[in-house]
N, C-alpha and C positions, 0 to 999 in steps of 0.2 A: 504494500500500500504506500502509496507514496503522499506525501506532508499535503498535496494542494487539496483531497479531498477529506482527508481529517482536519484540516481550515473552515473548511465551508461548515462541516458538520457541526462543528464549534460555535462558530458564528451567529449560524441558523439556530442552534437550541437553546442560544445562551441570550440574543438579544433581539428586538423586534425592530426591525433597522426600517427606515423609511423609502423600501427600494425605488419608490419615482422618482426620489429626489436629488439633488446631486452630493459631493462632498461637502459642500459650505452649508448647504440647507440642514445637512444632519450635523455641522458643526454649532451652528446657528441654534439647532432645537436642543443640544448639549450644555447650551451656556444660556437658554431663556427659564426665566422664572416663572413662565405664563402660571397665571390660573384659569384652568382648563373648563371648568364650570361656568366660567364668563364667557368664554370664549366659543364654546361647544352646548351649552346650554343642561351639561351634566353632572352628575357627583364626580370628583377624581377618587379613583380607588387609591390612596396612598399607601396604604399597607404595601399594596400590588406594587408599587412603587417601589418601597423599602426591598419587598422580596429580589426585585430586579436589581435593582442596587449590588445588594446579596450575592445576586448570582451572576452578576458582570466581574467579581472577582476569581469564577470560575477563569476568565480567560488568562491570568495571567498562570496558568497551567500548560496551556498552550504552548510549543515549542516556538510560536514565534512571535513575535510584534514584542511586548514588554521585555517576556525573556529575554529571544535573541540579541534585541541592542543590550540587553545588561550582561550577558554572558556570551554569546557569540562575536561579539566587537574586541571583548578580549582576549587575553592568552590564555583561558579557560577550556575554549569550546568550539571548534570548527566543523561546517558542514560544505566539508567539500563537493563537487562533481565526480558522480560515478556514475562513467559511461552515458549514456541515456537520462540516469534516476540526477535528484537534487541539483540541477540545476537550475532550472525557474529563471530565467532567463540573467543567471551570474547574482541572483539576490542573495544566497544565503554567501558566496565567496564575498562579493560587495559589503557586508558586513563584518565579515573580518576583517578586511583588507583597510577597514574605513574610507570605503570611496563610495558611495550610496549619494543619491541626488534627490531635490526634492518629489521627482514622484517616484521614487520608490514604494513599491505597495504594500511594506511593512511601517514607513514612517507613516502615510497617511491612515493606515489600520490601528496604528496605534495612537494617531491623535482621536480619529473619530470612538476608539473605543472609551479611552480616557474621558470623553469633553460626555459622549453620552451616556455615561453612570453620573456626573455631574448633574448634567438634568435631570437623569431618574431621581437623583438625591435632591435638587431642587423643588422639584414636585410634590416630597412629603415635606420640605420646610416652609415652603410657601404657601399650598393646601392647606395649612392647620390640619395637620397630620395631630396622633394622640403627642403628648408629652415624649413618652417613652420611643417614637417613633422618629422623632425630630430628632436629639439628641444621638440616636443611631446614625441617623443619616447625616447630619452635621460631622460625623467623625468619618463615615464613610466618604464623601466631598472633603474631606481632608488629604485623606488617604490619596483621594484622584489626582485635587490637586497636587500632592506631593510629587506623583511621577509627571506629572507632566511639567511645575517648577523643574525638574532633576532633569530631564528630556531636553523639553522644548525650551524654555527659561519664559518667554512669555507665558502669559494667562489668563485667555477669555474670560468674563466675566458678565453679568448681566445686573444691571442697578434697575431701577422702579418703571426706566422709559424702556417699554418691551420691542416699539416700534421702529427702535436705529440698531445699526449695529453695535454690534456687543462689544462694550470698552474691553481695554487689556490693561493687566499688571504688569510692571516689572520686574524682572525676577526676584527683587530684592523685596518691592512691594509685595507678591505674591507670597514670598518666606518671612514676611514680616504678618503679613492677613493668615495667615495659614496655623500659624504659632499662638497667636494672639485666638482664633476659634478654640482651638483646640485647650488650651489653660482656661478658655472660658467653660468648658463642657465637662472636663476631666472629672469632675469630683460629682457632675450627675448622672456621668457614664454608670454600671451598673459592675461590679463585682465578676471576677472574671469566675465563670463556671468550672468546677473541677470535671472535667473528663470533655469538655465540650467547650475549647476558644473560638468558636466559630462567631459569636455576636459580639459586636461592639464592645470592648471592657476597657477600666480605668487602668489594666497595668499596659494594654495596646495601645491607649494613648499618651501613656508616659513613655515608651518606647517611640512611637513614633516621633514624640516631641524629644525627646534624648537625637535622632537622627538629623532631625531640623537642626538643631546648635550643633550638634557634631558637622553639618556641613554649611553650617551658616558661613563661612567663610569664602565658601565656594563659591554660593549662592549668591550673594551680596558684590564680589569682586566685580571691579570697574570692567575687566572684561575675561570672558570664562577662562582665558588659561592663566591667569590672577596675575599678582601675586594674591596670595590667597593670606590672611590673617585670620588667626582663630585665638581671639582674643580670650582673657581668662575669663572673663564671666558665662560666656557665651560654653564655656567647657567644664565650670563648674554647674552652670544648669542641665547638663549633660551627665554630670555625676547623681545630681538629685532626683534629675527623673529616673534615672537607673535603680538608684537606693529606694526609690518610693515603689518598683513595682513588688510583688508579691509571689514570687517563687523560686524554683530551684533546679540546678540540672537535673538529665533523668540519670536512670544510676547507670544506662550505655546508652551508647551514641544514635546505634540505630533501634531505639526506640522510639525517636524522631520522625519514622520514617516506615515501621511495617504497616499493615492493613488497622490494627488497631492504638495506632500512634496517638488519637483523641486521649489516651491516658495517660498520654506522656504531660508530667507536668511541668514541664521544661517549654510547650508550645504555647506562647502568648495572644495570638493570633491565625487565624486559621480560614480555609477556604473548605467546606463540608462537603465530604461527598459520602454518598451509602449505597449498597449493592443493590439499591432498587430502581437505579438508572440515572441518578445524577453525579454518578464519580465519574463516568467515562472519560472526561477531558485529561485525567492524570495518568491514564496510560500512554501518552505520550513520551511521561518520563524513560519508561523503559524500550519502548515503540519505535524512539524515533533513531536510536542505533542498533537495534538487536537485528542481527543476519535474519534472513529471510526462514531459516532451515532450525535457527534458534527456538526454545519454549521461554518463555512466549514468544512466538512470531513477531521480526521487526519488520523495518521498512530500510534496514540497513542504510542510514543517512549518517549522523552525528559521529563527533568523535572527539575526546579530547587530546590534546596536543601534549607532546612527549616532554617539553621542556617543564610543563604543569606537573606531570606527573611526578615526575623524579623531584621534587621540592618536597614530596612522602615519604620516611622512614621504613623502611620494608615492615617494620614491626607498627605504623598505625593503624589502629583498629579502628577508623574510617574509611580506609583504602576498600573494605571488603565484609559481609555480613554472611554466615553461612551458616547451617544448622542441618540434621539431618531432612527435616522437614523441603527446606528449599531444595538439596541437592536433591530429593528425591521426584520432587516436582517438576524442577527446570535444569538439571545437571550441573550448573554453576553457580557461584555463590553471584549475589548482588554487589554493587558498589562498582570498582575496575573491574575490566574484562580483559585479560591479554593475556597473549598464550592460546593452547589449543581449549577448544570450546567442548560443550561433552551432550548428551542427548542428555534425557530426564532418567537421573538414577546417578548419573556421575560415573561411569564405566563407556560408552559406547561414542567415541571419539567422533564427532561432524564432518562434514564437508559441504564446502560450498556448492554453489548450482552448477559449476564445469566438472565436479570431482577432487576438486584439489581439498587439502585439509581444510582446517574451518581454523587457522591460525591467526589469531590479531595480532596485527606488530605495530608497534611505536612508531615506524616510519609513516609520514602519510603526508602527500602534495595536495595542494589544491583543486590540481582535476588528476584525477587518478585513473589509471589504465593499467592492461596486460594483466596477466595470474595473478597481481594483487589487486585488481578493481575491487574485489568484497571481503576482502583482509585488512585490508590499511586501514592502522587506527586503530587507538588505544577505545573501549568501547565502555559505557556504563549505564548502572539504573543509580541512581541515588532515591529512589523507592523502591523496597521490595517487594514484588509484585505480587498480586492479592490470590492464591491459588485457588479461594471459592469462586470466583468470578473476574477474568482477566478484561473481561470486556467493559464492565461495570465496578473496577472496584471500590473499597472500601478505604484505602488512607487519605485523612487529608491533607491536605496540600497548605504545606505550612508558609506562613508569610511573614512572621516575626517569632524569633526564639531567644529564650533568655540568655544562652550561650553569648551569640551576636549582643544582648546587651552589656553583658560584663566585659565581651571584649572593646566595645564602646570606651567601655568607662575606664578601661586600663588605658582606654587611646587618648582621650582625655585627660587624663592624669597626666599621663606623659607627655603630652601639646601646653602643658601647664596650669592643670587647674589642680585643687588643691585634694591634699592626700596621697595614699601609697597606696602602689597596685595591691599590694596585699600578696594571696593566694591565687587571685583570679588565673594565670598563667598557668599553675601549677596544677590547679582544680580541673581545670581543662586538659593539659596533657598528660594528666593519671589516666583520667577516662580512657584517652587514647591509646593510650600505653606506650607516651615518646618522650623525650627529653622536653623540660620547659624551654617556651622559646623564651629570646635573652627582652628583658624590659625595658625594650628600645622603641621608636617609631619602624627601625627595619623588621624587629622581631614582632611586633604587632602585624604588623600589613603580611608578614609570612606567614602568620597563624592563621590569620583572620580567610586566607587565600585555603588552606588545610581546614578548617574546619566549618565554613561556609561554602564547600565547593558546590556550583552549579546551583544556588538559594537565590541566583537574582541580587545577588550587590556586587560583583567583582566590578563592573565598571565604576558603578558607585566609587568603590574604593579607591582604583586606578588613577582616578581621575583626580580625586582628595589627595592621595600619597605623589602626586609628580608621574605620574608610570602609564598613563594611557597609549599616552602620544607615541611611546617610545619602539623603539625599531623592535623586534623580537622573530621568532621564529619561523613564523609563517608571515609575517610585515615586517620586510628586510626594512624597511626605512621609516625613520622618524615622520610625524603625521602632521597635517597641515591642524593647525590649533582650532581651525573651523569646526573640526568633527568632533569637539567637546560638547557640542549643542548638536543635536536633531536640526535640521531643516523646517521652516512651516509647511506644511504639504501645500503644492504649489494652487489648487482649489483654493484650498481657505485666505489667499491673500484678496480675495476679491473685498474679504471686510478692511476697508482704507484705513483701521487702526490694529491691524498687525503688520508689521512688518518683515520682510526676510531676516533668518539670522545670518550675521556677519560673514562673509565669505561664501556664500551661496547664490 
């Protein structure tokens, strides 16, 4: 199966997109506050609203649009050209490579998915939605606007006049309105449920506010490739939201991560899915590299890059999740894949579609050919995939974890806010079972790379630490600073108050 029609699938089930109209008109109904009862002469179902809300964070499960640019842009995760398959006419190479133009159809996929969960989240705030309904959606419209601050840097907007086009923020404005919601909500957010992070809670918004000052420097800079200041107050608020959330690692790593990961209480935030048809989007995770001839069946696309890998300890117990159970299921354990691949039982060696072994190897180009076309490349699940239901499963798809917080707050401390790392280092690399990394900004940004792989921040981070730009192994050469920022998808400039970003 190949990515274009597990896209559509996605799309289709997950949003009610306005197909007559163009890009700008679904950008346009993303960022209006209408009230729909005035307008249409009917009740607005807000709940229906909030739910949709809800489940537009299904998308960023998706192998592409949010993901991709956070993990495919960097040294994490490539999806080369094999023969025929994933090519899509150079889009997923174009994102590594950082050469992608504005109509690229994952930057405009990604703005219109972003800008329309904003609406669905406008729709219960400006409805008189219940209390409890408002205050979800206010944090959800945070959340959106946060990737697309982190994205695009401007930030549609919609004030009380519904009839002109939609003002915009400044990146700076937007991280400063976005911050300011969010400390206004926090304390009527509701208590984070034990076994279930899926709804709105007060320790997801102290996290996410912990992320805003951790990259307010970014954010704010006169121009995206900075200089970047991150001032102390701005990273002691980053401490405190950290200290005010309310949990703990789980006692292993990939608890994070099997079918019944909801009980991890390590997961602050979460995307819900259950085996009666709404997890389907998270098979992706394993889907979107597994050989064709593999259990579960992939679509042999993804792969990560050799230079990423070997940054691993042989001995971390992240690298790989195994149990009799899995081997028994799918012959190989979760996590990396490289090496020879094995049927279900872990005895009965593979082969690819020509005959040849089912060997993965570390090496892997950009467009790949001959006897390694379905070998190249180091392969992974960073979920272990649900053996009662491969088509529909059960984990969900996690969006903030308290790991990623402490290691926040250790990055903070060390950027200069006030306090010692403590144990946070240490706490984390028992779990794993590696050497502490050293309590530096280099040893943070390596950790953080090791135990956040493929979660959707590597760019994030890249970009914070000096490292995006830079030459590496599959992008022999240093990057034009333009590719810090997404492009406005070249539609939506038809509203005369966004502008293109710099170099585009």
């Amino acid at each position: 199966m190949k990515k274009t029609k597990f896209l559509k699938a996605i799309v289709l089930s997950s949003f009610v997109f306005v197909c007559t109209t163009s890009c700008t008109n679904l950008e346009e109904q993303a960022l209006d506050g209408t009230i729909q009862s005035e307008e249409q002469g009917g009740t607005v179902d807000t709940h229906g609203y909030l739910v949709t809300a809800y489940n537009g964070l299904r998308e960023f499960q998706n192998q592409g649009n949010m993901f991709a640019f956070s993990e495919m842009s960097t040294d994490a995760l490539v999806g080369p050209t094999r023969g025929g398959d994933w090519d899509d006419n150079g889009a997923w190479r174009q994102m590594h490579t950082l050469t992608w133009d504005p109509v690229h159809v994952h930057v405009r996929d990604t703005w219109n998915i972003l800008l329309s969960n904003v609406y669905n989240c406008n729709q219960v705030i400006n409805n008189n939605g219940s209390a409890s309904d408002i205050v979800q959606a206010r944090f959800l419209r945070a959340f959106y606007y946060f990737n697309v601050i982190d994205l695009f840097g401007q930030t549609p907007y919609r004030g009380t006049d519904l009839k002109s086009d939609a003002m915009v923020y400044t990146r700076t404005e937007a991280t400063n309105y976005v911050i300011s919601e969010l400390e206004a909500i926090v304390s009527a957010l509701p208590a984070r449920t034990a076994g279930d992070a899926s709804i709105a809670n007060q320790d997801a918004a102290h996290f996410l506010l912990a992320k805003l000052y951790l990259n307010k420097g970014v954010y704010t800079a006169a121009a995206p490739q900075g200089p970047y200041t991150f001032d102390a107050a701005d990273m002691n608020k980053v401490i405190a939201n950290v200290d005010a959330i309310s949990s703990s690692l789980a006692p292993a790593y990939w608890d994070n991560f099997k079918p019944s990961n909801n009980t991890s209480p390590e997961i602050l935030f979460s995307s819900k899915n259950v085996r009666s048809g709404s997890g389907g989007g998270i098979q992706s995770r394993w889907r979107m590299c597994q050989h064709y001839n593999q259990t579960p069946g992939g679509w042999n696309g993804f792969s990560t890059v050799a230079e990423y890998y070997s940054r691993f300890a042989s001995t971390d117990k992240r690298l790989n999740y195994s149990d009799a159970g899995t081997i028994a299921a799918f012959g190989n354990p979760a996590g990396f894949q490289v090496g020879q691949q094995y049927a279900p039982g872990g005895v009965t060696p593979l082969q690819d579609r020509n005959g040849h072994p089912l060997v993965f190897t570390p090496a892997i180009t950009m467009i790949t050919s001959g006897v390694t076309l379905e070998t190249a490349g180091i392969r992974a699940e960073k979920y272990v995939p649900d053996a009662a239901d491969l088509g529909a499963p059960e984990n969900d798809y996690v969006l903030f974890r308290y790991a990623d917080a402490l290691l926040m707050k250790a990055e903070a401390i060390t950027r200069g806010g006030a306090g010692s790392v403590g144990t946070i280092l240490t706490d984390i690399a028992t779990r794993a079972n590696v050497t502490p990394a050293a309590a530096t900004l280099d040893g943070i940004y390596a950790e953080r790379g090791r135990e956040l792989w493929w979660e959707g921040w590597r760019r994030n981070d890249m970009i914070r630490f000096g490292k995006y730009l830079d030459a590496r192994e599959l992008k022999t050469t240093v990057t034009d600073p333009k590719y810090l920022l997404l492009p406005i998808p070249a539609a939506a400039l038809l509203n005369p108050n966004l502008v293109q970003n710099p170099g585009y």
